[in-house]
C-alpha positions in Angstrom: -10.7 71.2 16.0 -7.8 73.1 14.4 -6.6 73.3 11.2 -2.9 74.8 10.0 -3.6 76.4 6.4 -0.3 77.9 4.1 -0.2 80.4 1.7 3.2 81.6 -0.3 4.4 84.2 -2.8 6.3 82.6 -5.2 8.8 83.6 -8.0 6.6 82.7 -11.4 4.6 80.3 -9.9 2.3 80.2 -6.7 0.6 78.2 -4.8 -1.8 78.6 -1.7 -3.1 75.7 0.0 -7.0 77.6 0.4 -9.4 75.8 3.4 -11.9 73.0 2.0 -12.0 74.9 -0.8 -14.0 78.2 0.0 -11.3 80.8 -0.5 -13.4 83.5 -1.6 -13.2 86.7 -3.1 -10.0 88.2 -1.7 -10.7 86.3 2.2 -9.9 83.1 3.2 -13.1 81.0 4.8 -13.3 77.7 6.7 -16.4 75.4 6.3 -17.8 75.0 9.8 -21.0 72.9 10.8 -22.8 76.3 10.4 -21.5 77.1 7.3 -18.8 79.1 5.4 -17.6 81.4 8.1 -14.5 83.8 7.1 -11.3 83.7 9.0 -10.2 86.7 10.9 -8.2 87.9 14.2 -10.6 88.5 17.3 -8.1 89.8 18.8 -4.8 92.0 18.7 -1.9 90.7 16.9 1.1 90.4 18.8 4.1 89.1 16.8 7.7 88.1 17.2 10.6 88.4 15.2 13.3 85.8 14.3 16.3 87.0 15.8 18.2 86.2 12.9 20.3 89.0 10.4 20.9 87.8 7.1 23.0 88.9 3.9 21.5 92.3 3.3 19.5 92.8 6.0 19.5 92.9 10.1 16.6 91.5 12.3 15.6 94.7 13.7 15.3 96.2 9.6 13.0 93.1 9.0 10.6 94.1 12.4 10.9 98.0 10.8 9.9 96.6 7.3 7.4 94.0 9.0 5.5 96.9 11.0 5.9 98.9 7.8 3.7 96.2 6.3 1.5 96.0 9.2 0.9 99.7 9.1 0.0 100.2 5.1 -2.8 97.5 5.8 -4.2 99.6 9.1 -4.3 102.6 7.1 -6.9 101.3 4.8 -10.1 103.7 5.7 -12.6 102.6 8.1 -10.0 99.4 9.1 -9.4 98.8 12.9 -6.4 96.5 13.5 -4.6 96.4 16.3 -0.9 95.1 16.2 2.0 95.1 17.8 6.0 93.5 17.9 6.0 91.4 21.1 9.7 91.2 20.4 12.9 89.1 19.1 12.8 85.5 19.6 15.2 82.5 18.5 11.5 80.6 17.8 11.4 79.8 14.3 8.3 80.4 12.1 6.6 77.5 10.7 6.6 76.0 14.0 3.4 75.2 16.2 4.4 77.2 19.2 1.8 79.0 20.0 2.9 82.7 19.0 3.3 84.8 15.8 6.1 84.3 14.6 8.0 86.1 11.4 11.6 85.4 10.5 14.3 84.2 7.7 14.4 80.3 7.3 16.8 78.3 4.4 14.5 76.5 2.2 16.7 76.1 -1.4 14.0 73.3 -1.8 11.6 75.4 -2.0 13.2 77.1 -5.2 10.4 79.4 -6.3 9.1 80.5 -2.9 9.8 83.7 -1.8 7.6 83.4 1.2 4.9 82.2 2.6 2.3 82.8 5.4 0.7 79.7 7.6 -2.3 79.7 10.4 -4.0 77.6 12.6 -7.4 78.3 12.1 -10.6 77.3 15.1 -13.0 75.4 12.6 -15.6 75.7 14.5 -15.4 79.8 14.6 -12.7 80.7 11.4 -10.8 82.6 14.2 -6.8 82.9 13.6 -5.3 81.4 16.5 -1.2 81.7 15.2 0.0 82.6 12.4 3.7 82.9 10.8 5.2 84.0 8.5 8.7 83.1 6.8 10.9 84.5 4.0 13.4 82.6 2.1 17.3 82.7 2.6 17.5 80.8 -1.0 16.7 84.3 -2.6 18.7 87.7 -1.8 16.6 90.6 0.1 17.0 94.1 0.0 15.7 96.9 2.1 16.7 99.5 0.2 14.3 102.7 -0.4 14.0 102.5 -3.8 14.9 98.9 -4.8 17.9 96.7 -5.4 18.4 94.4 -8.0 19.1 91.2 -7.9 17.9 91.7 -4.6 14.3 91.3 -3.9 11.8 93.7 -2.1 11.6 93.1 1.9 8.7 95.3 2.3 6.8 94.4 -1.5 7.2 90.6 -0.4 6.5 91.2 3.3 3.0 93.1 2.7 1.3 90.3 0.1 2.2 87.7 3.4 0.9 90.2 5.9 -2.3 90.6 3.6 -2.7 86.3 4.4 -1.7 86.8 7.8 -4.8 89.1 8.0 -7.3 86.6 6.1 -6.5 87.3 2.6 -6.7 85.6 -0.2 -5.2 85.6 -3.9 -6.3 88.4 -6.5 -6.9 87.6 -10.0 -6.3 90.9 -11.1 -3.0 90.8 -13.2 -1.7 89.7 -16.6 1.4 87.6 -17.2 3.2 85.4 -19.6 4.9 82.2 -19.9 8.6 82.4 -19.8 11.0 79.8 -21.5 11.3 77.8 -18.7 7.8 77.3 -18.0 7.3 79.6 -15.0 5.3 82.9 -15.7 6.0 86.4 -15.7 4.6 88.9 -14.3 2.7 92.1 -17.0 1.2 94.1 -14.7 -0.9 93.8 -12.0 -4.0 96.4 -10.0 -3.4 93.9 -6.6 -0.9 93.2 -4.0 -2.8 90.1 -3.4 -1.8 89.1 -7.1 -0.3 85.3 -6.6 2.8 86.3 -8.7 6.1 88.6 -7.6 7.5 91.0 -9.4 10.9 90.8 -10.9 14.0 91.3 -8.2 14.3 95.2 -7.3 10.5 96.2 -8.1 9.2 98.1 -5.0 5.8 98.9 -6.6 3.8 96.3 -4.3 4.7 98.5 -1.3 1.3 100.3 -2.2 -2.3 98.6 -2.1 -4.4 98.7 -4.6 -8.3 99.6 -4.2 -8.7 95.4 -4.9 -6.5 94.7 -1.7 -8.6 97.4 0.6 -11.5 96.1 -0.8 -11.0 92.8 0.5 -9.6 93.7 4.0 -12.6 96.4 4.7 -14.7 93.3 3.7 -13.4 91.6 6.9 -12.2 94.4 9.0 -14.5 97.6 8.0 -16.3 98.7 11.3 -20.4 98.9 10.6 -20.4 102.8 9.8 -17.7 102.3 7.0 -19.3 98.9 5.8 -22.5 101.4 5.2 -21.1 103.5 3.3 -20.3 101.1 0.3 -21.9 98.8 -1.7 -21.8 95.8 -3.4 -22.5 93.5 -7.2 -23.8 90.2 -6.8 -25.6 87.7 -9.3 -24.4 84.5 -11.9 -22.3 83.9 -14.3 -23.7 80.9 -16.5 -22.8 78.6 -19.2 -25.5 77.6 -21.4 -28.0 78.4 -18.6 -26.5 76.7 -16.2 -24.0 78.2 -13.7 -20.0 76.7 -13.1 -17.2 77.3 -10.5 -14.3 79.4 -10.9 -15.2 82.5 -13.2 -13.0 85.7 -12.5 -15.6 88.2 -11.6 -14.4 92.1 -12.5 -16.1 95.4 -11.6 -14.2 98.5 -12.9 -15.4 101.5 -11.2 -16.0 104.0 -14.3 -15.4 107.2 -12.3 -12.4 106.4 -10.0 -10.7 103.7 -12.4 -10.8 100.8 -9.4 -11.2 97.9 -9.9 -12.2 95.2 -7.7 -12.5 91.5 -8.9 -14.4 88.1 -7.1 -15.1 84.5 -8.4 -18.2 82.4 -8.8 -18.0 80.3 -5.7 -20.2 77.6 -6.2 -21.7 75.2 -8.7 -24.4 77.9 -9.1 -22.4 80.7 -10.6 -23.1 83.0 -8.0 -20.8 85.8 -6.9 -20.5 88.9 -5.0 -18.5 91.9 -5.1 -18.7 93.5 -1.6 -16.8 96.8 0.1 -17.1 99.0 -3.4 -17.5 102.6 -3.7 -20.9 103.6 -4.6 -21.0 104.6 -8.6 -21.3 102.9 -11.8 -19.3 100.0 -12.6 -18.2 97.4 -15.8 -19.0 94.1 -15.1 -16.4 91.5 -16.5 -16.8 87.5 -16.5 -13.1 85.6 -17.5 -11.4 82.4 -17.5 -9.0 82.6 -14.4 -6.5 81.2 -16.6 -3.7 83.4 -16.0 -1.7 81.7 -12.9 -1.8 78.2 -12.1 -5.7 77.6 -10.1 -4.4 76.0 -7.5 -3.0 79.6 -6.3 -6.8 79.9 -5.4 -8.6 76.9 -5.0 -7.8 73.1 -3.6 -6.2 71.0 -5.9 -9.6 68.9 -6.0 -11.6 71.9 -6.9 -12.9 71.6 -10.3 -12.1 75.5 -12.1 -13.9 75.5 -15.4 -11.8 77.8 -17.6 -12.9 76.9 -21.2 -15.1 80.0 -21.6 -14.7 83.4 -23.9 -14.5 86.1 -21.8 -18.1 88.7 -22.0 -19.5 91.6 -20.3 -22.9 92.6 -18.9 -25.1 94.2 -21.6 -25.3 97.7 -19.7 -23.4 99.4 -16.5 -24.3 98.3 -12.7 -25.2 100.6 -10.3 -23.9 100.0 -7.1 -25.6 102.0 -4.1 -24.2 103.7 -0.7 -25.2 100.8 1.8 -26.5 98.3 0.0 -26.5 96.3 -3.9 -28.4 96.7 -6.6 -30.0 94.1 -8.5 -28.8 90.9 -9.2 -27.5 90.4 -12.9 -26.4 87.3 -14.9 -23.5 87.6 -17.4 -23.7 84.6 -20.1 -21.0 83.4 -21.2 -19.4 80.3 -24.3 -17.6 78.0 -24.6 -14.4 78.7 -26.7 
């Protein structure tokens, strides 16, 4: 059985419709009958491109930004991903036809999406079978080196939906606030995976943050890079007893990274995986910055009616391995 799955960058407000709710960490799972199994390409990716120019920018700039994209995501250490541009086609994404498709469509329906990223995902294995990915005519695009306002950034834009194509999910990690007219805006933000844009003309999501490589070498990472890192894993608990939905945070206290997770089960557990060995600050919060439907199914139930809190001391995290499990406790506001 197959399943089509859609996740979108959207101006202020995001959402990403995440597989019978076990969106984890930053990668996108699928419940099969043997479990939680994350989805992932088996195989190269071969993609087309809309041949379609549009105000500001020419098909063959939006393949050149679009392997761009492609590129900054291979270049994450101890990643192999094989890609490649099949070629321009007049096949439209968002259209179950069997190839990758990427391309400009007009959706002034869709008045806060920017773009979005859809599969079709084997639920017996979590292997990709097509995916697409389409940006929106409604807004203006630029390609210009260092930005254009009003205009917004092709290539910023273009590598949050290739991080889905690839199996990614949302990133907590960013601060915003509530504009007048309800939507939300972005502070600042340590992940490209981050559910929320930057304003028109910002280019500085054309550079992953150590969150984003986290979460791709969690997928991708061959066996000898996997061993080189390391991991946090334990509960985060309510009045002893553990909930769903807790932003997870480990800030690395040597290199400043910082990598964040959620509790993904009724348990509290979490883990942390793909880190660089050290000593790290753990960091339990609300996820109650962006709209939690930009993370989990709209019948998931998110607790967020907790103070933030820390772990009482620094985590070690080993070369190859994770060191003990911790609980942080947290309550109620």
């Amino acid at each position: 059985m197959n399943r089509r799955v859609t996740g979108a960058l959207i101006l202020c407000v995001l959402s990403v419709g995440a597989v019978a709710t076990t969106q984890a960490y930053l990668k996108l799972g699928v419940l099969t009958p043997n479990g939680v199994v994350g989805i992932r390409w088996t195989r190269p990716i071969q993609y087309f491109v809309t041949n379609r120019d549009v105000d500001g920018v020419t098909a063959p700039q939006l393949q050149a930004t679009v392997s761009r994209a492609f590129g900054t995501w291979a270049s994450v250490p101890g990643v192999t991903l094989t890609h490649g541009f099949s070629g321009f086609t007049v096949s439209e994404p968002f259209v179950a036809d069997g190839i990758n498709v990427i391309g400009f469509r007009a959706r002034p329906d869709l008045q806060r999406t920017l773009a979005a990223a859809t599969f079709e995902i084997d639920e017996l294995t979590g292997q990709i079978i097509e995916s697409d990915i389409f940006f929106n005519t409604a807004f203006s695009w630029s390609t210009a080196a260092a930005g254009q306002a009003p205009r917004y950034d092709l290539e910023s834009v273009g590598l949050h939906e290739v991080g889905h194509l690839l199996g990614l999910g949302h990133s907590g990690l960013g601060e915003t606030e509530v504009t007048s007219t309800g939507g939300r805006r972005v502070l600042g933000k340590r992940a490209v995976m981050f559910p929320i844009a930057y304003p028109a003309g910002n280019v500085e999501d054309r550079t992953l943050e150590a969150d984003d490589r986290a979460g791709l070498g969690d997928i991708y990472a061959s066996g000898a890079a996997s061993a080189g890192r390391g991991a946090i894993g334990g509960r985060i608990t309510l009045g002893g007893t553990g909930f769903f939905g807790a932003h997870v945070t480990a800030l690395n206290t040597r290199t400043g990274e910082l990598v964040g997770g959620f509790t993904l089960n009724n348990n509290g557990e979490f883990t942390i995986g793909h880190l660089t060995p050290g000593l790290y600050v753990v960091r339990a919060e609300p996820l109650d910055d962006a709209d939690v439907t930009s993370y989990f199914d709209e019948e998931t139930t998110v607790n967020i009616n907790f103070r933030p809190a820390y772990y009482s001391s620094l985590v070690a995290v080993p070369r190859g391995g994770s060191g003990p499990r911790i609980e942080i406790k947290v309550v109620s506001k």
